[in-house]
N, C-alpha and C positions, 0 to 999 in steps of 0.2 A: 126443366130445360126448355119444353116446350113455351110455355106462357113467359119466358125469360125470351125468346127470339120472336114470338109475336109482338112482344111491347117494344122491343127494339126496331122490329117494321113499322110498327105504328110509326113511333118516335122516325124514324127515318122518311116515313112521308109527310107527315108534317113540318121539316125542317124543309120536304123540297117545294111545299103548298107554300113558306114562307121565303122561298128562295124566287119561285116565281113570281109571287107578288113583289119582292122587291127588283128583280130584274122589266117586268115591264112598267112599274110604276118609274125607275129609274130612268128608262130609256125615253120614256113620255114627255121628260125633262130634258132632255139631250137636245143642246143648240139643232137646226136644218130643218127642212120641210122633205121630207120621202116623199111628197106626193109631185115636188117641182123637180126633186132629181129624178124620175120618173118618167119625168116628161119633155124634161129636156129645159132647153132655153127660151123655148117659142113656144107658147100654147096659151089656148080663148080659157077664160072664168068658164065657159061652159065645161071643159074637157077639164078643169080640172075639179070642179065640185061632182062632176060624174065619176072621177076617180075615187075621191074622198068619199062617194057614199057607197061603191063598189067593195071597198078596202073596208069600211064602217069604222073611218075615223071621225062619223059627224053622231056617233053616237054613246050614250055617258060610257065613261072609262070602267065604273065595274060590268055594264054591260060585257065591253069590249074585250074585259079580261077573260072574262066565265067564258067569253066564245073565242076567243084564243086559246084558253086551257084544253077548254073542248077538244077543239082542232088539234094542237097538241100531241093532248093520251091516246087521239087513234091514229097519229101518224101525218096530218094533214096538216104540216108546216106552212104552207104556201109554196109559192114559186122565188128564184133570186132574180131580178132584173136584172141583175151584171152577165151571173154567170149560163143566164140563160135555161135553168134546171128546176129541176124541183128541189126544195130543200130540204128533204126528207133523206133523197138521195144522194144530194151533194155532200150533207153532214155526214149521216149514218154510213153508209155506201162508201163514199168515194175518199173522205178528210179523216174518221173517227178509224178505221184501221189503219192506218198511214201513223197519227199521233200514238196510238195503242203500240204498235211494232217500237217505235223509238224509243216511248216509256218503258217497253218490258225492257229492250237492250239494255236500256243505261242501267236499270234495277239489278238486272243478272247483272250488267258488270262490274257494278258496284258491291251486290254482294259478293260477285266469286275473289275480287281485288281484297274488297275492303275487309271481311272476315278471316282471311289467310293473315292478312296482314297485322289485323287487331289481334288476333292469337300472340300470331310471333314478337309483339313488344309486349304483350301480357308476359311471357313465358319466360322472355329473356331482357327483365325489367331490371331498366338504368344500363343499360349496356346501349351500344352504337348502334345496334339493330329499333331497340327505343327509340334513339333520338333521329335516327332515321325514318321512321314510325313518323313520332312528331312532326317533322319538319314535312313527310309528303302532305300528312293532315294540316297544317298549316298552310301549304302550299295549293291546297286543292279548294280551302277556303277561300283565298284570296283572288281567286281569276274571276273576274262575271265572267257568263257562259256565253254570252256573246263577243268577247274580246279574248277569250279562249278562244273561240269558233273561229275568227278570224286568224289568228295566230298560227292554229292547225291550219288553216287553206293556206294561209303564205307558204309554208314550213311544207308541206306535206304534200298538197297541188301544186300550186306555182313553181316551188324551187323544184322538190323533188319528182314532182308528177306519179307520185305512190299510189294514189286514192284519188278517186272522183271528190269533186266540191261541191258538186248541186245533181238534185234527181233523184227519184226513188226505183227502187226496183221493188216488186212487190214479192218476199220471200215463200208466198206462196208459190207461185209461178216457177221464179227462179232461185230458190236457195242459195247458192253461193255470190250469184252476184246481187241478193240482198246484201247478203252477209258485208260483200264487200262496198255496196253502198253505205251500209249502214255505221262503215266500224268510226269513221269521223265525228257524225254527229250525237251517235251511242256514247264514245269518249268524253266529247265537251259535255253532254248533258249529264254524263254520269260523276265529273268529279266531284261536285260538292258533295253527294250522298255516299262516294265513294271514303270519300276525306271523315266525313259522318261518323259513316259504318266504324271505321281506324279507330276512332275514337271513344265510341259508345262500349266497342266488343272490347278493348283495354280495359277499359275503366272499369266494366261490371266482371272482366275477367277477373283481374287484379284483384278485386271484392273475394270473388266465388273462392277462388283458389287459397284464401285465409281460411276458409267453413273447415270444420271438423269431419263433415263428410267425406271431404277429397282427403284428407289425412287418412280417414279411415280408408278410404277406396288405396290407395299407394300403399298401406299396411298390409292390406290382404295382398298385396302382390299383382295388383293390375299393371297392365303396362301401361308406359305413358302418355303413350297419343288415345288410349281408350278414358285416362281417367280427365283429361285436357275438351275431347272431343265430343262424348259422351255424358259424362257428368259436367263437365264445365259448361259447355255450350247450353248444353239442355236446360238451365240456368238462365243465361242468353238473350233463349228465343224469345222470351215474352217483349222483354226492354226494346228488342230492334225491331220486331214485329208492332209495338206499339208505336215506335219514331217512325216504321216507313210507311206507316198508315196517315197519319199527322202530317208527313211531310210530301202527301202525294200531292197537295196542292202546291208548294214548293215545285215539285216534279213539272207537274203541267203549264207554270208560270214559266220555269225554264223550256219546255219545249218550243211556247212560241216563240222565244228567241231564237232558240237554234233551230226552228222550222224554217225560220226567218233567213237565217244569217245563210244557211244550206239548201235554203231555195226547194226543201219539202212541201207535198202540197198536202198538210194536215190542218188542224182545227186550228192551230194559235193563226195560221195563215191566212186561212179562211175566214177567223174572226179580224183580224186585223183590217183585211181587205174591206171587211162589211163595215165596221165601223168606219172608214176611209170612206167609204162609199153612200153611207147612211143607210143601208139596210137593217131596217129596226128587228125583219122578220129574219136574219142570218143570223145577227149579236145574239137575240134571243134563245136560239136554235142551238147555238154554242154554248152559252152561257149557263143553261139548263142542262145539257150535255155531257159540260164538264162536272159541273156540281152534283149531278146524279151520278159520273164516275167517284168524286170524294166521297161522299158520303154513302154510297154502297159499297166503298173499300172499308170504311169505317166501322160498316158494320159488320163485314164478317172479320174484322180483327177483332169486333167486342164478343162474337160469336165463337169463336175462334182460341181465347182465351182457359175455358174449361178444358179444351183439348191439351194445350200448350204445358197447365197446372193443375192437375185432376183435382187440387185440393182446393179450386175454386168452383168444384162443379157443386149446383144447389143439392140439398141435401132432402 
């Protein structure tokens, strides 16, 4: 088990060794000069080759990289020219719990929705409760989250004045009026995985509930929300544990939209801005950020696994 979770750390830093090399070899290509948006509209060839060798863009790019990486792994991002900050602390600090808070929301409320809901058309399959099933999963596929996001503010802010439309409240501080910041844009981000969940927890229910086992478990006189909940689910876990892992980057594509459309100040915003802006040192900051959240989720669902099915543990 041991030497089974070192090679999967291996294997996870080298995927982000490869993730970084191609986020700033990418960026390197990216149309604009950072050194003139920097500087504005007005400024001498002196002031700006003194930038350019301040910044050490006048030297070779693997150079450049090894000492970006550098700076990097102990924290030393640079500074943002827009926002005036250090990027360490704009990212980590002030945007990465902001996106984390909205991603757990929508997750919790995807599974607390969508696993009740996948039961009950499992359970009471081809009946109206099915195809009402179906259709919200349908339904929750079909909205992008940003034309949701808007739909809710007309519908919920404008008309009804229910719920705030823009702002965070940080649910450390204030618990309930995170809570109730957050129930909006938790919503929009959460249906498509919510839609998911309906679907995947059916489908493998439906499966489970044919096994020999559950016949056996209803034989011996279990009741039925134990042989449904316990035996069936426990089934379950590995499949939806494996899609919400997979589909975290899914997750974070939707957040900058709806960080966007709800005026959150988190990563997708933060990068969006940078890139808007040509901050090669923000895009980067993010970009590596986000990709060290996938793929360290990834890893403890492969870790995660022996737990779930003791009959995958090595032997």
């Amino acid at each position: 088990m041991f030497l089974l979770a070192c090679r999967k750390v291996f294997q996870t830093i080298f995927v982000l060794l490869i993730v970084s090399v191609a986020s700033f070899s990418l960026l390197k290509l990216a149309p604009g000069d950072p050194v003139e948006i920097m500087l504005g509209n007005e400024y001498s060839a002196e002031a700006h080759a003194s930038l350019v060798a301040e910044l050490g863009l006048d030297r070779p790019l693997a150079e450049q990289y090894l000492t970006w990486l550098g700076h990097f792994v102990t924290g030393d991002w640079g500074t943002s020219f827009i926002a005036r900050a250090d990027i360490f602390t704009y990212a980590v600090v002030e945007a990465l719990p902001v996106t984390l808070t909205l991603a757990a929301s929508a997750l919790g409320l995807a599974i607390v929705v969508g696993v009740p809901l996948g039961v009950l058309s499992a359970v009471r399959k081809d009946t109206v409760w099915d195809a009402g099933a179906a259709v919200f999963a349908l339904t929750g596929t079909a909205f992008p989250s940003f034309f949701l996001g808007i739909l809710l503010i007309w519908i919920f802010g404008a008309k009804l004045g229910l719920f705030p439309v823009m702002g965070f409240v940080p649910p450390w501080e204030d618990f309930w009026g995170g809570v109730y910041h957050m129930i909006l844009p938790a919503f929009t981000l959460s249906t498509y995985f919510m839609a998911m969940i309906v679907r995947l927890t059916r489908a493998t229910l439906v499966e489970v509930l044919e096994q020999p086992y559950i016949a056996a478990a209803r034989a011996r006189g279990e009741p039925g929300w134990r042989v449904i909940w316990i035996h069936g689910l426990r089934n379950v876990a590995m499949p939806l544990v494996t899609i919400l892992g997979l589909q975290l980057g899914a997750l974070l594509q939707g957040a900058v939209l709806t960080e966007t459309v709800f005026s959150l100040p988190g990563t997708g915003q933060m990068i969006t801005s940078a890139v808007l802006g040509r901050e090669y040192g923000v895009v980067q900051a993010g970009v590596m950020m986000t990709a060290t959240l996938f793929v360290v989720v990834n890893l403890i669902v492969d870790l995660a696994y022996p737990f779930l099915d003791p009959r995958l543990k090595p032997t």
